[in-house]
ZAMARGU-4260 file (C-alpha; in steps of 0.2 Angstrom, whole numbers, plus 5000, padded with zeros to 4 digits):
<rodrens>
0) 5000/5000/5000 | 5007/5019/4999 | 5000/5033/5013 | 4992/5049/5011 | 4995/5063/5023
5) 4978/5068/5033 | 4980/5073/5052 | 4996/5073/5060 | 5002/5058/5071 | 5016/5047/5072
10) 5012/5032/5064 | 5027/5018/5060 | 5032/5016/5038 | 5027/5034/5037 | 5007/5032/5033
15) 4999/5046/5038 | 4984/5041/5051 | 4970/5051/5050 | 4956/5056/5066 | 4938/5056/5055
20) 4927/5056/5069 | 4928/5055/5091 | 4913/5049/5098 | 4906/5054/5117 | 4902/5074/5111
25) 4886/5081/5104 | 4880/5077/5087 | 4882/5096/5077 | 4866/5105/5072 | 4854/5091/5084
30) 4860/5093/5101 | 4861/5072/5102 | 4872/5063/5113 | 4885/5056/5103 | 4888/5036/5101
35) 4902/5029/5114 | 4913/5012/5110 | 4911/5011/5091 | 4913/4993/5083 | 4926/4991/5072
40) 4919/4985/5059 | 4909/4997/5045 | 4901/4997/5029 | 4899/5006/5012 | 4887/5013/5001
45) 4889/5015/4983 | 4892/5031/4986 | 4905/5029/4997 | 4895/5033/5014 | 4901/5024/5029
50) 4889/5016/5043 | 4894/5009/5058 | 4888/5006/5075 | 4892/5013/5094 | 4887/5000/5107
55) 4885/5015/5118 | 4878/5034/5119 | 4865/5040/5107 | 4850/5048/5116 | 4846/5035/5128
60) 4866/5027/5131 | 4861/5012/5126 | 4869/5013/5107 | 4867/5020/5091 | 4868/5018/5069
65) 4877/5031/5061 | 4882/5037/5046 | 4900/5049/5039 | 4894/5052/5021 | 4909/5055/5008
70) 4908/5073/5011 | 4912/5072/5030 | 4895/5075/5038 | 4891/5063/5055 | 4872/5058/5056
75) 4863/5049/5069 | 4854/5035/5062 | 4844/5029/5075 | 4848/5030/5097 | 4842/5013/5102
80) 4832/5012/5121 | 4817/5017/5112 | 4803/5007/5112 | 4795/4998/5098 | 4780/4987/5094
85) 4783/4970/5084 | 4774/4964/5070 | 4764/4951/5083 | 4761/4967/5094 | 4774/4965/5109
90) 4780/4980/5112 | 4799/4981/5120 | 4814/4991/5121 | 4820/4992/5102 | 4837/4984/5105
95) 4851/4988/5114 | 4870/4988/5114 | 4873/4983/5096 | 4890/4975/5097 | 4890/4969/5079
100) 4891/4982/5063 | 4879/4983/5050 | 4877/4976/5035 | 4870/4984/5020 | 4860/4976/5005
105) 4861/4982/4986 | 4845/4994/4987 | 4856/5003/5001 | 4848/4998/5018 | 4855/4994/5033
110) 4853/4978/5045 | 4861/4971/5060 | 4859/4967/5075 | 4858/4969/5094 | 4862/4960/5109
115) 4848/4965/5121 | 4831/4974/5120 | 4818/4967/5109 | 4801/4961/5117 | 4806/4945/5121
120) 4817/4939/5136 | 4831/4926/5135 | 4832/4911/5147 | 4845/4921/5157 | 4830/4934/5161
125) 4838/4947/5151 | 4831/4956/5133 | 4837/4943/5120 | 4839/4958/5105 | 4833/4961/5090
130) 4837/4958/5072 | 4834/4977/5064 | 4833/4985/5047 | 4835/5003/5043 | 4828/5008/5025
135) 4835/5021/5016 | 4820/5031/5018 | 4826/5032/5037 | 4811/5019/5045 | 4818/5008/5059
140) 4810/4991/5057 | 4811/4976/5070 | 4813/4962/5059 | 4815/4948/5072 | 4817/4947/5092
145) 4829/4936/5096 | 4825/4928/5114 | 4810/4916/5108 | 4807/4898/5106 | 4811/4890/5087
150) 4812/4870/5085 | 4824/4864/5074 | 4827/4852/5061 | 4825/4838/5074 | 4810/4844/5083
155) 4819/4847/5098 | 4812/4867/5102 | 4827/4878/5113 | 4828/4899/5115 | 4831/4905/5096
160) 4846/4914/5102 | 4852/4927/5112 | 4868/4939/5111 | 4869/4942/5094 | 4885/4951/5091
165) 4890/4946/5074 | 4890/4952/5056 | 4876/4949/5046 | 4877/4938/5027 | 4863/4943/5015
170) 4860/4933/4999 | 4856/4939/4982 | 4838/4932/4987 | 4838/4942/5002 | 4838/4931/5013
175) 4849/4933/5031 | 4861/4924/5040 | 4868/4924/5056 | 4873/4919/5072 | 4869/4918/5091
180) 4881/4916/5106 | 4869/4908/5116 | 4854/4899/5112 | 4848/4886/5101 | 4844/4868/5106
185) 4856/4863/5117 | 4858/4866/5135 | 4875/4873/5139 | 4882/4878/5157 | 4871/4891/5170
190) 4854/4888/5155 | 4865/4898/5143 | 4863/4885/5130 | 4876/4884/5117 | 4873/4896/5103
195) 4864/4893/5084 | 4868/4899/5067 | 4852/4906/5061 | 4841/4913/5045 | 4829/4926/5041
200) 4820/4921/5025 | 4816/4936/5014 | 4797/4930/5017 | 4799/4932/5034 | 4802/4914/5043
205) 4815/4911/5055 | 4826/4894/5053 | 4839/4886/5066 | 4851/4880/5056 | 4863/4873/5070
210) 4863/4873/5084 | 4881/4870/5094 | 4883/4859/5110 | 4881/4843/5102 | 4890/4830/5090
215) 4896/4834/5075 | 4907/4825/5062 | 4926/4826/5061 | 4934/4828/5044 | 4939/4810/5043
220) 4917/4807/5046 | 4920/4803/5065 | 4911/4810/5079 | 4917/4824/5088 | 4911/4836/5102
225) 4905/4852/5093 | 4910/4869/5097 | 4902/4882/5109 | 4899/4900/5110 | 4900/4907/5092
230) 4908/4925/5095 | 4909/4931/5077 | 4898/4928/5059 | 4898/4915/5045 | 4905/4916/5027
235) 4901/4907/5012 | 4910/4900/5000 | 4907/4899/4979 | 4895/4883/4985 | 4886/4889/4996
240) 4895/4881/5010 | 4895/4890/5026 | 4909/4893/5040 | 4916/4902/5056 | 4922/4897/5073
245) 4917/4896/5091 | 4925/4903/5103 | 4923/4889/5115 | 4919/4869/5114 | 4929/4854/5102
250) 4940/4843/5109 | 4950/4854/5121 | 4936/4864/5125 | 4945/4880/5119 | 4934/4884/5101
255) 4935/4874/5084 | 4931/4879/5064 | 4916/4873/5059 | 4908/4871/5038 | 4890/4868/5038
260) 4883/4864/5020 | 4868/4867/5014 | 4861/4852/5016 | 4863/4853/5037 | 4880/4844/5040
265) 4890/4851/5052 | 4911/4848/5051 | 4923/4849/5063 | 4939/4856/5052 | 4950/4859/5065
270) 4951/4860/5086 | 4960/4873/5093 | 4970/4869/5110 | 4982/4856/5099 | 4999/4858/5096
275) 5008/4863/5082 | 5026/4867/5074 | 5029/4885/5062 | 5039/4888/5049 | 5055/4892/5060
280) 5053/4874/5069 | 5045/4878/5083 | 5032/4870/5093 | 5018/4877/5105 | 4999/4879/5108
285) 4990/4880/5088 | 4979/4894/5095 | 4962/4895/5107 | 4948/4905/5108 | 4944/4912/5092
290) 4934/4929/5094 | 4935/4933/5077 | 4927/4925/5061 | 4933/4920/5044 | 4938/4922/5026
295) 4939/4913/5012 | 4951/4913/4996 | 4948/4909/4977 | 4955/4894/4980 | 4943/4889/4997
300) 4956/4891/5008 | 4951/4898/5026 | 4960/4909/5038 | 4957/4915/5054 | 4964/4921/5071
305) 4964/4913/5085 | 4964/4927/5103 | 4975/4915/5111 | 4988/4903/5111 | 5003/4902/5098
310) 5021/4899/5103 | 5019/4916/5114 | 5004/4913/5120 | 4996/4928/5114 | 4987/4923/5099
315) 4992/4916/5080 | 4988/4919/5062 | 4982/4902/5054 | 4977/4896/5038 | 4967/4878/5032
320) 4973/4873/5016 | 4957/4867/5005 | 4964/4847/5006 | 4962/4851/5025 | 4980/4856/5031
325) 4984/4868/5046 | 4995/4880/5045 | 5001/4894/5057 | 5006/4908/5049 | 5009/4920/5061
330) 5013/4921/5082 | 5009/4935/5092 | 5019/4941/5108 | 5036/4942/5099 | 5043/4959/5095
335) 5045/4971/5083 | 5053/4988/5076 | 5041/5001/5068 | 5047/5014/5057 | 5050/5026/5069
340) 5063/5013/5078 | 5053/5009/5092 | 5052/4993/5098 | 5038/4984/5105 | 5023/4968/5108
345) 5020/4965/5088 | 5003/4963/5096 | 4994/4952/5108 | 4974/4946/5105 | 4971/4947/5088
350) 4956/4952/5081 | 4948/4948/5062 | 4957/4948/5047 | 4954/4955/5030 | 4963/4954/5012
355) 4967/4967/5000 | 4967/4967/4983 | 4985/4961/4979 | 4983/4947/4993 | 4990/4954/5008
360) 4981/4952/5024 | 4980/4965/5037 | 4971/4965/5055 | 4972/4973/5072 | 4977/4966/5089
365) 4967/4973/5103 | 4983/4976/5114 | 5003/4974/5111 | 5009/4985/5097 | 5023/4999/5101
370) 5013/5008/5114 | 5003/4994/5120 | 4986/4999/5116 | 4983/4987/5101 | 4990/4990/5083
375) 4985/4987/5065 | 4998/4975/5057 | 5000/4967/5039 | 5006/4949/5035 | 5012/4950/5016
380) 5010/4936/5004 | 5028/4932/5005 | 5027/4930/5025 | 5034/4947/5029 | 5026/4953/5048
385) 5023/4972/5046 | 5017/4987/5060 | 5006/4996/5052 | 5001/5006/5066 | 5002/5008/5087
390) 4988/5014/5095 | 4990/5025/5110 | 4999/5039/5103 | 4993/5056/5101 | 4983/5066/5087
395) 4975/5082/5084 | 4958/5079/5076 | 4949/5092/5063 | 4946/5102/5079 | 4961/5107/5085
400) 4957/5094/5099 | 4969/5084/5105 | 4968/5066/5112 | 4975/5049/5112 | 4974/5043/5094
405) 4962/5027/5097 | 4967/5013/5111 | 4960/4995/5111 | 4953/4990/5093 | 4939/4977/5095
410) 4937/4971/5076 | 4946/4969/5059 | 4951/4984/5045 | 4938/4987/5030 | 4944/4993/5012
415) 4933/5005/5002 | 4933/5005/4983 | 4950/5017/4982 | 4958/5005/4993 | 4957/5016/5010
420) 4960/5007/5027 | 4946/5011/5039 | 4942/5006/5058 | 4936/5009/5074 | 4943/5010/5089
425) 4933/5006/5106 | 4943/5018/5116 | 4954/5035/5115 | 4950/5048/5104 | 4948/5065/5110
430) 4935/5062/5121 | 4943/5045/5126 | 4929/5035/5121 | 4932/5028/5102 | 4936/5035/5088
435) 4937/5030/5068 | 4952/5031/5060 | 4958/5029/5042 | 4974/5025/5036 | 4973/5031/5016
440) 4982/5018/5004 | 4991/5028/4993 | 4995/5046/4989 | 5002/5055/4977 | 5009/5075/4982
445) 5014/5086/4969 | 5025/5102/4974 | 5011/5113/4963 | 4994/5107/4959 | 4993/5125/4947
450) 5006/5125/4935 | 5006/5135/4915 | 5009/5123/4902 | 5027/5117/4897 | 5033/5118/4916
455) 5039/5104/4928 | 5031/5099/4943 | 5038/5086/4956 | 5028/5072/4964 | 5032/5061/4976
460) 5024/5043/4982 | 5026/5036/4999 | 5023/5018/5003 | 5017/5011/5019 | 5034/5000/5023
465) 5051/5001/5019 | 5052/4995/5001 | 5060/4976/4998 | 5074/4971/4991 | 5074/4976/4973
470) 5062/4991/4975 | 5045/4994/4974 | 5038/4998/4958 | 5024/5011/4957 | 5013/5012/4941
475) 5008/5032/4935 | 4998/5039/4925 | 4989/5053/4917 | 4970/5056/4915 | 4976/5069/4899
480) 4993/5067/4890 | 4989/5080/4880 | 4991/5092/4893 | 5004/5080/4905 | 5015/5066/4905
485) 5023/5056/4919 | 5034/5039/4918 | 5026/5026/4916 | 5031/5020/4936 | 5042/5026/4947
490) 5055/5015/4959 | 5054/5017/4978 | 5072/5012/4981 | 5075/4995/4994 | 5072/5001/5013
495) 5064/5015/5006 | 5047/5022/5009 | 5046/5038/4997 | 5051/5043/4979 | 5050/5057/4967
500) 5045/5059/4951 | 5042/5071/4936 | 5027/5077/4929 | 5029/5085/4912 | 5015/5099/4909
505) 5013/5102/4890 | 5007/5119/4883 | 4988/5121/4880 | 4976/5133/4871 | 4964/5132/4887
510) 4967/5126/4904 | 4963/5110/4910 | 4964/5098/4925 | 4973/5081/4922 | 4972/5069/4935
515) 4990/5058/4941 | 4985/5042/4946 | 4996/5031/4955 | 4995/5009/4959 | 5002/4999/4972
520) 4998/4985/4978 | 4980/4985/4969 | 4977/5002/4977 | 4978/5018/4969 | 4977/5037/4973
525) 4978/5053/4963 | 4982/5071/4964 | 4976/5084/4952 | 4986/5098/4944 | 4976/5112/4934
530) 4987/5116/4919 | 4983/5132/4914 | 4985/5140/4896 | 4999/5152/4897 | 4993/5171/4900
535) 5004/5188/4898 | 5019/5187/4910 | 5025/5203/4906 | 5027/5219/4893 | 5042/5227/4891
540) 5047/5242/4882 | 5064/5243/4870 | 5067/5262/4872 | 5054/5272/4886 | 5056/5287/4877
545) 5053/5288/4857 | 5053/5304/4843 | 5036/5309/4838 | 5037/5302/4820 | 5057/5299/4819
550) 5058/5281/4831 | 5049/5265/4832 | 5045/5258/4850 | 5049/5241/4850 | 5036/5231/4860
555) 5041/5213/4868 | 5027/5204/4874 | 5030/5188/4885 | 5021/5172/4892 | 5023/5162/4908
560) 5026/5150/4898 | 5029/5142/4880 | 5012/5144/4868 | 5004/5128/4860 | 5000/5121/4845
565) 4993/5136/4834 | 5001/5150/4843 | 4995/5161/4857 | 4985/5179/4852 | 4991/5192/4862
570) 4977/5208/4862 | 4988/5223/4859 | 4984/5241/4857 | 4989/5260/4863 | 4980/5273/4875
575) 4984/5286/4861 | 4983/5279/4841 | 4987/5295/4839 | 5002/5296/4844 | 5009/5279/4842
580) 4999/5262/4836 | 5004/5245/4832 | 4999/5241/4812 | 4986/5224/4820 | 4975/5224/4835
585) 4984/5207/4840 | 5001/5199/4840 | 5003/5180/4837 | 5017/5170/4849 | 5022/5157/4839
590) 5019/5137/4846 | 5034/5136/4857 | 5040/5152/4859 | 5038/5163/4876 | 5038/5181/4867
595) 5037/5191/4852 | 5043/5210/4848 | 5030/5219/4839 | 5036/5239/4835 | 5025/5253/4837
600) 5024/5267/4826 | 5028/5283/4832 | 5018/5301/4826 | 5026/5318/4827 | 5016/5328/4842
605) 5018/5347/4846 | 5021/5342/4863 | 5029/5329/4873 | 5014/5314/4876 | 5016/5301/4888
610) 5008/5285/4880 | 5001/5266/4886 | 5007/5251/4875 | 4993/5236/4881 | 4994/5218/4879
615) 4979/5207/4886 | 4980/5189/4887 | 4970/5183/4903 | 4982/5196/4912 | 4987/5214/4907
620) 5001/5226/4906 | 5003/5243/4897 | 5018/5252/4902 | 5019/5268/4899 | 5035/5278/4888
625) 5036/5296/4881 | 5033/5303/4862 | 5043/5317/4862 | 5044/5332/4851 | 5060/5333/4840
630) 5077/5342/4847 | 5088/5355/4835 | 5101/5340/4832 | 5111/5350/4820 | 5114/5369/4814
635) 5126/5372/4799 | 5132/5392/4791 | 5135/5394/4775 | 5150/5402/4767 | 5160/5400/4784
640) 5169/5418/4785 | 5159/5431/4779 | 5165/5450/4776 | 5156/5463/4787 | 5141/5468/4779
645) 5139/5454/4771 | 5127/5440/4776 | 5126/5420/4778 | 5112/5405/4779 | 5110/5395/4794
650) 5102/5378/4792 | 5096/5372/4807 | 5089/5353/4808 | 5077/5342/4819 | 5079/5326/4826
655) 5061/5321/4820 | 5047/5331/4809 | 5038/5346/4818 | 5021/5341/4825 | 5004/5349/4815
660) 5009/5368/4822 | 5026/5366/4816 | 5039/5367/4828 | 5049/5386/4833 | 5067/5385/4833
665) 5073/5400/4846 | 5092/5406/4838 | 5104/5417/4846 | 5121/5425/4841 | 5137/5430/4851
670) 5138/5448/4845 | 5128/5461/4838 | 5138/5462/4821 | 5131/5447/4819 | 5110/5447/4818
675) 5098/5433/4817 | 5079/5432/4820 | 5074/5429/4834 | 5065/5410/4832 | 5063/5401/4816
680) 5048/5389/4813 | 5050/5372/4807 | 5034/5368/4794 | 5024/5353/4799 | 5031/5338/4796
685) 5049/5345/4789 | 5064/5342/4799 | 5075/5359/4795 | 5071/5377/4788 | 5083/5393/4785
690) 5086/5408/4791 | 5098/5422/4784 | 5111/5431/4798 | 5116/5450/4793 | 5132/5455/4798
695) 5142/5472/4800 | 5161/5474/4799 | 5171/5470/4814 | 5188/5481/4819 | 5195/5463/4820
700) 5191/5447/4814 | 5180/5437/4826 | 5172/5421/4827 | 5155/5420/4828 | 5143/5407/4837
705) 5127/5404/4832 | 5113/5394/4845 | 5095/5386/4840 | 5088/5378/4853 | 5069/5370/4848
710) 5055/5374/4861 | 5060/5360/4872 | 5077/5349/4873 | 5097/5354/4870 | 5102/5368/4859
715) 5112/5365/4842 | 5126/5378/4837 | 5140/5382/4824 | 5153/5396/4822 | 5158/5405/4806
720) 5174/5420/4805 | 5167/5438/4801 | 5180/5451/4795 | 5184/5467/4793
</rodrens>
């Protein structure tokens, strides 16, 4: 599996452990009392709702159904305690205490069970429970009261059972199976009886199917003492065969596994209390005192826990090969090192077991772990012994509260469709009495999750346990390789628990989210990056100031990042046409390019005008430069001496054309023998005019200097000799 990061705690191979809910507060927007001890085990929706149960709490402390939809919101079911009338017209407390979780049917509807309440009483004195439905329309229905008399297959008539605490099996035809820790037929110690499997036809009839105490058959066909006290439910196999465990009865009194077929016959496969030899040699007890159920491979091989026993004492693993071989796969009570290097119990009293996808099992242990409140563990399909997670650390939930992070797990792990780890735990929390948890499967975090086409963005995948030797191979993808690519995997390096990884964005004409997928271990994950169409980074100016009608601007536009196919249009324009303008209302930055130049032609004005160049593609710029009127670059005199009296042409030119009211030259000479007008005016749109200097004769030959200075901007001069 890989982790996803969703509440902070300290949790061993660097999953992130995630707080969804903390029961014993007050339901938000009812004012209800919350549930208390949650079971472990919950279900899913189609939708990907969970339901569970609290054997405690709700409105009148005596248990609750709830519901966490997909979005996050908590509901309150139905509070048993109440009182309900059933379909022969006793009335009774409507069940209390459900220990079991529920179990929902393909039109969505919930049942389960409880172990007290209901009309009728068992042959201990106490409520025997009820059998309940919830419908999706929200209508609490009492199917059947446990607690009653039924006769069986033999005639013999006993209580129909009593403390039902297991998981419920419906059929495709609807019907319901289940079973009963006490009751049935057979008289067990203090008038308990022994316990039953049971059906509820979909018509409404209740069966015994078994009932435990007696004799059963062996797997060699000899008769055998049958098993007591069925803690947890049945499973059925391709044929329609049934099975589970007893917690107490078979040859060493300590609980056996049982098949029943659908024809009635009851087979002892195995007696737990024997002993047994593992894979490393060594001999000890083969288990006792299943409290946990059972499943069942492809290949109709069954696996189990037992609570006790094993080399350590504290409980085993075990497997029954389909040609009837025992096999102990795991012992509890040794020790192990999580991730964090902490040792500890690798879990004491294990609970029940599911399978993932790729075949690895995984299960909790109600005590041992690093901390010694219990622990969820995985046993690989190669053998390898993993520590998922120790309960009894701390964690800060979605309300700033802190808390123990869940003590003491009482059932197994459930998977939803993505492959997300989810549980209860009977105590801790931030109200220290049960929480649910979530481990996430995988993850994948991206350094950006908004990036402009044709950029990079880094992602990284973290798996639950250090990687084995020769790396773990994780499979990526994209939703959208048009718009971004990954490699087709990505190697978590051996004793490693993380890697990273590129994803490649591509340039697109509109933005787009693309979804990165990533698989391990049959689970996946994704991350979303929005790649965006590249906008208008910036626009920059080649010169700020420009001469009205003389110099170009030259106009760079740039993206944040490269165009796409087809090019990206860039809305260009000016605050002032005239004065400057660009020759097309848009520029085009070619597929793969970042920028284009675009020059802007220039006007001649009569004054200097500030002017905007704009660009507009999903942002916009427009700097601002300067058109300026012309300067007097140049002023020339023509002959260079001149006798007194005489006279001479000045030439004085501009930088640029004059503007539409031409532009005044002011001139200026050194010496009164040497006379010039006053100003001159350059004609609209001509760079130079002349004017004529008059001179009279000097004592001495001088030089004479000549200014012209336009209305604004430096001056321009020349000399010439005037002599006698």
């Amino acid at each position: 599996m890989i982790a996803i990061s969703i509440m902070a705690a300290t949790v061993a191979h660097g999953q992130a452990y995630g707080d969804l809910h903390d029961f014993g507060g007050t339901i938000t927007g009812t004012g209800t009392a919350d549930g208390q001890q949650p079971d472990l085990d919950v279900a899913f929706d189609a939708a990907g709702n969970m339901y569970g149960t609290a054997c405690y709490g709700g409105a009148h402390n005596d248990g609750m159904v709830r519901e966490l939809t997909a979005s996050g919101a908590y509901i309150d079911l139905h509070d048993f305690g109440g009182t309900i009338t059933n379909a022969n017209g006793m009335s009774g407390p409507d069940g209390i205490n459900p220990y079991g979780g529920p179990t929902i049917d393909a039109s969505g509807n919930l049942y389960g069970t409880t172990t007290g309440g209901g009309p009728n009483r068992s042959v201990a004195g106490f409520n025997g429970g009820v059998l309940w439905e919830i419908k999706r329309s929200g209508a609490y229905i009492d199917l059947h009261d446990f607690g009653g008399t039924v006769i069986n297959a033999n005639g013999t008539s006993g209580p129909d059972g009593a403390d039902t605490n297991a998981e419920l099996v419906i059929d495709k035809s609807g019907n319901i199976f289940g079973t009963a820790i006490y009751g049935g037929a057979n008289p067990g110690s203090s008038n308990f009886n022994d316990g039953m499997v049971w059906e509820l036809k979909a018509s409404g009839t209740y069966k015994d199917l078994h009932d435990f105490g007696g004799t059963v058959v062996n797997t060699l066909g000899a008769p055998v003492a049958d098993g007591t006290t069925p803690w947890c439910g049945i499973k059925f196999d391709s044929s329609g065969n049934m099975f589970g465990t007893t917690n107490a009865g078979g040859a060493s009194q300590v609980g056996i596994v049982w098949e029943l077929t659908p024809s009635g016959v009851c087979t002892d496969l195995h007696d737990f209390g024997g002993a047994i030899t593992n894979t490393n040699g060594e001999s000890g007890p083969d288990g006792s005192q299943p409290q946990a159920g059972v499943v069942i491979d492809g290949s109709g091989n069954v696996y189990g826990t037992a609570y006790f026993g094993g080399l350590n004492g504290d409980g085993i693993v075990w497997e029954i090969k389909h040609t009837g071989a025992y096999i102990d796969l795991h012992d509890f009570g040794g020790s192990i090192e999580n991730a964090n290097g902490e040792s500890g119990s690798d879990g004491q009293d294990p609970e029940e077991i599911v399978f993932d996808s790729s075949g690895d099992m995984y299960g909790t242990a109600f005590t041992g772990g690093g901390e010694g409140w219990g622990m969820v563990w995985e046993l690989t399909k190669s053998g390898s012994y993993l520590d998922i997670h120790d309960f009894g650390g701390a964690i800060v939930d979605a309300n700033g509260e802190s808390g123990p992070d869940g003590t003491n797990p009482t059932g197994g792990v459930t998977f939803n469709a993505s492959g997300t780890m989810f549980g209860a735990a009977s105590m801790g929390g931030a109200l220290a009495v049960g929480m649910v948890w979530t481990i996430e499967p995988i993850v994948i975090s991206l350094a950006s999750n908004s990036v402009t086409g044709g950029t990079k963005v880094v992602g990284t995948v973290t798996i639950d346990a250090a990687a084995p030797s020769g790396g773990a191979k994780v499979t990526l993808s994209s939703s959208d390789t048009n718009a971004a690519t990954t490699p087709a995997s990505v190697l978590v390096a051996a004793g490693a628990t993380s890697a990273a990884f590129n994803v490649t964005t591509l340039p697109v004409s509109a933005s787009v989210g693309v979804t990165i997928s990533a698989s391990y271990g049959g689970a996946t994950a994704s991350a979303k990056v929005n790649v965006l169409r590249p906008e208008l980074k910036s626009v920059q100016l080649g010169l700020g100031t420009c001469i009205g009608g003389e110099s170009t601007e030259q106009v760079k536009f740039t993206l944040t990042g490269p165009a796409p196919s087809g090019g990206s249009v860039v809305q260009i324009g000016s605050s002032n046409a005239a004065v400057a303008s660009f020759s097309a209302a848009s520029a085009t930055i070619s597929a793969g390019s970042t920028s284009v130049t675009v020059p802007m032609t220039t006007y001649a004005v009569n004054q200097n005008t500030v002017v905007d160049a704009k660009g507009t593609l999903g942002s916009s710029f427009s700097p601002a430069f300067t058109v300026r009127t012309p300067y007097a670059s140049t002023l020339t005199i023509s002959p260079s001496t001149v006798t007194g009296g005489g006279t001479a042409t000045g030439s004085v030119t501009l930088d640029g054309p004059a503007g539409s009211n031409g532009m005044v030259v002011s001139l200026q000479s050194s010496t009164a023998r040497a006379q010039v007008p006053p100003s001159v005016t350059v004609p609209a749109g001509a760079t130079s005019v002349t004017f004529t200097i008059t001179t009279t004769a000097p004592t001495a030959s001088i030089t004479v200097k000549i200014k012209a200075a336009a209305t604004a901007g430096p001056s321009a001069s020349a000399t010439f000799t005037l002599t006698p």
